[in-house]
C-alpha positions as CSV (number, residue, x, y, z in Angstrom):
1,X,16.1,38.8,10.2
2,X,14.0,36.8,12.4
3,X,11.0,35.2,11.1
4,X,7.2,36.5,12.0
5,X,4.1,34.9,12.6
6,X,2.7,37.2,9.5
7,X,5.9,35.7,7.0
8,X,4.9,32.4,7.9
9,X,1.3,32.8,7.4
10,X,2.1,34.5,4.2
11,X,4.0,31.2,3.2
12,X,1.3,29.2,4.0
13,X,-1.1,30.9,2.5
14,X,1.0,30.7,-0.9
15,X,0.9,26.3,-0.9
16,X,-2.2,25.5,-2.8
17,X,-2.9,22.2,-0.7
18,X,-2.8,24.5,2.7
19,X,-5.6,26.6,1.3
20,X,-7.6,23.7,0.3
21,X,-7.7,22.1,3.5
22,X,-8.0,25.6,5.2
23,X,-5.4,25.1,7.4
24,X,-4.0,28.1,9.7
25,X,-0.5,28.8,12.1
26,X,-1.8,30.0,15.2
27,X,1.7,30.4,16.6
28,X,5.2,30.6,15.0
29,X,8.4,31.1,17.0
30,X,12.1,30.3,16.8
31,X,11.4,26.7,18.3
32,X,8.1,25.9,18.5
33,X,5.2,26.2,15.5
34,X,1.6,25.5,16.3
35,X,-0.7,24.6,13.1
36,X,-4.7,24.1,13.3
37,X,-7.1,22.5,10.5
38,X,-10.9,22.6,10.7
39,X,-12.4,19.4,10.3
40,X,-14.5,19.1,7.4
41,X,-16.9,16.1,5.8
42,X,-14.5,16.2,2.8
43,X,-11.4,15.7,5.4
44,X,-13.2,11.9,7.2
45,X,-12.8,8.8,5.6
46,X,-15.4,6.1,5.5
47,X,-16.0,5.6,9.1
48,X,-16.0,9.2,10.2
49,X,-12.7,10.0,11.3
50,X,-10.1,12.4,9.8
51,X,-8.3,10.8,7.1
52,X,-4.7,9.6,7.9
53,X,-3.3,12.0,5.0
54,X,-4.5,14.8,6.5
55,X,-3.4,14.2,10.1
56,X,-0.1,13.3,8.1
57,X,-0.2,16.7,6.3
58,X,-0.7,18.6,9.6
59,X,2.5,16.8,10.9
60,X,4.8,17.2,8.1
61,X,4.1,21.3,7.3
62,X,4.1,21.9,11.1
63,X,7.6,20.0,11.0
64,X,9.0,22.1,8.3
65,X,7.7,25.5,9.6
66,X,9.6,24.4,12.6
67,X,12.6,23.5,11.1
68,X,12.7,26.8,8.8
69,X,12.0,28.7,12.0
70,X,15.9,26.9,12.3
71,X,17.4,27.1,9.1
72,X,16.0,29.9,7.3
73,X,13.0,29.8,4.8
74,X,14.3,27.8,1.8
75,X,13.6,24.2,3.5
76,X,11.7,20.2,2.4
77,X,11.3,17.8,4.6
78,X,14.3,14.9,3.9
79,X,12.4,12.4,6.3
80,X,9.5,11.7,9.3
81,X,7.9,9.1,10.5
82,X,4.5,9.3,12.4
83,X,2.8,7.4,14.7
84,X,-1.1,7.1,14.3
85,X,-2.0,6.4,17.9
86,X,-6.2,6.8,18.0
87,X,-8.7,8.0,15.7
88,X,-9.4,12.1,15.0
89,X,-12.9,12.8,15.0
90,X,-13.7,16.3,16.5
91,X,-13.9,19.7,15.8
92,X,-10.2,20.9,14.8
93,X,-6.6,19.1,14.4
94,X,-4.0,21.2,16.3
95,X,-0.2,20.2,15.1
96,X,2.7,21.4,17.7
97,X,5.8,21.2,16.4
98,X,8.9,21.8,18.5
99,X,12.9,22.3,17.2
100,X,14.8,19.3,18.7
101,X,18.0,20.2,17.6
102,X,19.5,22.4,14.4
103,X,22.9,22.5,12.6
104,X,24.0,24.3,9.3
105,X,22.3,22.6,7.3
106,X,19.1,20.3,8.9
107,X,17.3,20.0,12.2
108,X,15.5,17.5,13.9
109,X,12.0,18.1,15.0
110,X,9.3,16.9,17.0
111,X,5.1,17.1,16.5
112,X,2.3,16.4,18.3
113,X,-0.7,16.2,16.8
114,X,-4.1,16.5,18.3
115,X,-7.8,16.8,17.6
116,X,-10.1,19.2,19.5
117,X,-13.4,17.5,20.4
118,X,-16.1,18.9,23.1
119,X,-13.4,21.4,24.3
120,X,-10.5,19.1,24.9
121,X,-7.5,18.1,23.2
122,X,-6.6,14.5,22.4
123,X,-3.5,13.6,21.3
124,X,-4.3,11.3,18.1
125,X,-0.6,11.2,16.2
126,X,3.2,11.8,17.1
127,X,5.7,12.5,14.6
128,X,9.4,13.3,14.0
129,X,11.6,14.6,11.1
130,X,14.3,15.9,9.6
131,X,13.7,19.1,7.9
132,X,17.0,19.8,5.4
133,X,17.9,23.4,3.4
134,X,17.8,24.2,0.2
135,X,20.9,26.6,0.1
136,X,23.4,23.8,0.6
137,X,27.1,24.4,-1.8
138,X,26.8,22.5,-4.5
């Protein structure tokens, strides 16, 4: 059965940390996930912008979501590395996720992270991973 846009949503909605950072998939296909957070006070560290964790969160569950798109629902991230390249201050964080390649059991993805400020999107972090399942033979 091919995943929906309301299955994922329903997943998210069920992760405790999701909820408390009120985070949202706006867009959830075979190869290509899109993930947006409202930026909130409680989200900036002490000069204003949006805390490195969070813009790390946004990468790393729009990474997986991608990757389960792949491999099928039961999935954790095995690794990623991101790349902080400018500050986030704005209105919203929008994490796009793409499928770079999938096997049996793990795929390689791709996200781009971005915050919206004054109308426009500025790309603030870059990440890859490898997103692994959980229904591997023992």
């Amino acid at each position: 059965m091919e995943p929906t846009l309301e299955a994922a949503q329903a997943v998210l909605r069920s992760q405790p940390f999701s909820l408390l950072l009120n985070a949202q998939i706006t867009s959830f296909g075979p190869d290509a996930v899109e993930l947006r957070i409202p930026i909130t006070d409680q989200l900036q560290q002490q000069h204003g912008f949006v805390h490195g964790g969070v813009i790390s969160y946004a990468a790393d569950n729009a990474l997986t979501f991608v990757g389960g798109a792949a491999l099928g629902p039961a999935v954790v991230t095995s690794e990623y590395k991101i790349n902080y390249i400018r500050p986030a201050k704005g209105q919203a964080l929008v994490a796009r996720a793409n499928l770079v390649h999938a096997g049996k059991s793990q795929a390689v993805c791709q996200c781009q992270v971005f915050v919206v400020a004054d109308d426009r999107e500025i790309l603030c972090a870059l990440a890859q991973g490898t997103i692994v399942s959980m229904n591997q033979p023992k």
